[in-house]
N, C-alpha and C positions, 0 to 999 in steps of 0.2 A: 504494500500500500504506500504509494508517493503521495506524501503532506504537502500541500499547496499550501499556499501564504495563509497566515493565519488572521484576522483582526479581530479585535473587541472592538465590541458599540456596545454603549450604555444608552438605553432609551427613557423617554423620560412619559408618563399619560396622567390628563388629567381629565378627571369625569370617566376612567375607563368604560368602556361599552364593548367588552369581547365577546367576539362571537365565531371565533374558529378562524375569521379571515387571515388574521398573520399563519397560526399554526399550518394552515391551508396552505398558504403561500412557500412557506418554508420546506414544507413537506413537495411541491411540488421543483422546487429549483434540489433539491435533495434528487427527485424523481430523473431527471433530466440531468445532472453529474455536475451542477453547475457549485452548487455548497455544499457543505454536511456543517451540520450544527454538533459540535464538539461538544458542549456543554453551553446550557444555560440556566441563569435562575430569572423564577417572575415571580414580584412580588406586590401582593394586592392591597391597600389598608382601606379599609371602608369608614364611611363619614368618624367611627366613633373610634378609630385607629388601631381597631383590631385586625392583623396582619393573617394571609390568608398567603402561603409559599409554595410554589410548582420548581421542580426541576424538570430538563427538557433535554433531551439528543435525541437524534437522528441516523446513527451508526447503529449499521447493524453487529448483532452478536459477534458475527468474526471482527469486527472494524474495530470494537470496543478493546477484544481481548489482544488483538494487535498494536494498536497505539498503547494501553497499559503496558504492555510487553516494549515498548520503545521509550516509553517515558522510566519506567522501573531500570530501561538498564543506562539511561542517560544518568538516572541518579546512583545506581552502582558504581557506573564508570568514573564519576567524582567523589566520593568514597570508597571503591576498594579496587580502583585501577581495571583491568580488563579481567580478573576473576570475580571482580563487582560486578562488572555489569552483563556476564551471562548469570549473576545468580539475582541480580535486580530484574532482571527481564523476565528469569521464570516467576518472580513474585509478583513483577506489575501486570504480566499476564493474565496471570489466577486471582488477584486480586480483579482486577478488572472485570472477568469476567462472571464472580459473584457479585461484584457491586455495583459495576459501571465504573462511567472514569466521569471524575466530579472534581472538578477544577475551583469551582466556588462554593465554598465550605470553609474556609477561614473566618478568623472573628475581624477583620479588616471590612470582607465584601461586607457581611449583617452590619456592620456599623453603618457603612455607607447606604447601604439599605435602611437602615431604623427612620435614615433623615427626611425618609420622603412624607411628603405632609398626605394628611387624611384628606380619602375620597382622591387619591391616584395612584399609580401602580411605576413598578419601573422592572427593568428587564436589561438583564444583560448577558450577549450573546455571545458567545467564543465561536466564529466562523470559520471555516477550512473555507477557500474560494479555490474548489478542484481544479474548475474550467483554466484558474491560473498556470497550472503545473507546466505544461507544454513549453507557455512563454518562458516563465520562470528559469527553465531547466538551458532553454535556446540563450537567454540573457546571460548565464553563468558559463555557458559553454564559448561563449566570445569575451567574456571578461567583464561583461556587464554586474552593477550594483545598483542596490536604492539607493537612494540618497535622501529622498522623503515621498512622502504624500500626502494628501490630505482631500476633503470632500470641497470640490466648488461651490460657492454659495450661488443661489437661483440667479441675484443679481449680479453675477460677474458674467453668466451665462449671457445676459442681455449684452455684454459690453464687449463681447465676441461675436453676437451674431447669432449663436444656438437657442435665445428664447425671449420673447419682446416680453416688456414691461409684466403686461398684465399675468402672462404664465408666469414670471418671477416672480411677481407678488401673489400669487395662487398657493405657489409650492411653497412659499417661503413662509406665508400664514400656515401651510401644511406642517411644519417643520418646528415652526416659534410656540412657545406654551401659551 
């Protein structure tokens, strides 16, 4: 299994109103090889700030016990040198594969979580962006690196040409809380 680029988004909802449309959405770019959602947490608090928590991936059973088996021996390989990490791998394997592989479960994410105000939810997403692999692999094979990235704002899209005014101001109320 080749790991394409990975990113976290932190989303933010206010008044949430879910009704399958994102899980839908994610399940189908899943479907089509374009993501896999590594991990994610969602977390609900309702007007009186009672917290309601979903964990969420998209790997199947093999995918799960595999990445487990690749994270367990990266963390061998930094503590016990290369007999670490053939014996981290068979335990992030088997680990993984009783439990899943749950990335957000420290006391850091729930804090940051605790902060979201009542009557909105927030979600954060650990993406694999597969469909990236190809480029990724052709980039490094000529010597190419990142150097950054980032998401264009709707109105810069205007000032290139890709979206007049009013779509910018559309997506960007889409976007803004």
């Amino acid at each position: 299994m080749a790991i394409g680029p990975v990113q976290l988004l932190v989303l933010g909802f206010q008044h949430p109103d879910f009704k399958g449309e994102v899980l839908a959405e994610l399940e189908r770019l899943r479907n089509s090889d374009t993501i896999k959602v590594i991990d994610a947490v969602i977390v609900r608090k309702d007007a009186a700030g009672r917290m309601d928590v979903e964990h969420l991936t998209n790997l199947t059973p093999a995918e799960t016990t595999e990445l487990g088996g690749k994270i367990g021996a990266l963390v061998g390989l930094g503590y016990g040198g290369e007999a670490g990490a053939v014996e981290g791998m068979a335990t992030g394997a088997e680990s993984a594969a009783e439990r899943g592989v749950h990335v957000f479960r420290d006391q850091q994410t729930w804090d940051v979580l605790a902060e979201i105000p009542n009557d909105s939810a927030a979600a954060l997403l650990l993406l694999e962006h597969h469909w990236a692999v190809p480029l990724r692999d052709a980039l490094m094979r000529t010597g190419g690196f990142r150097v950054g990235d980032v998401f264009i704002s709707p109105f810069d899209l205007v000032d290139i040409g890709l979206a007049t005014r009013q779509e910018a101001e559309r997506m960007h109320d889409l976007e803004a809380p």
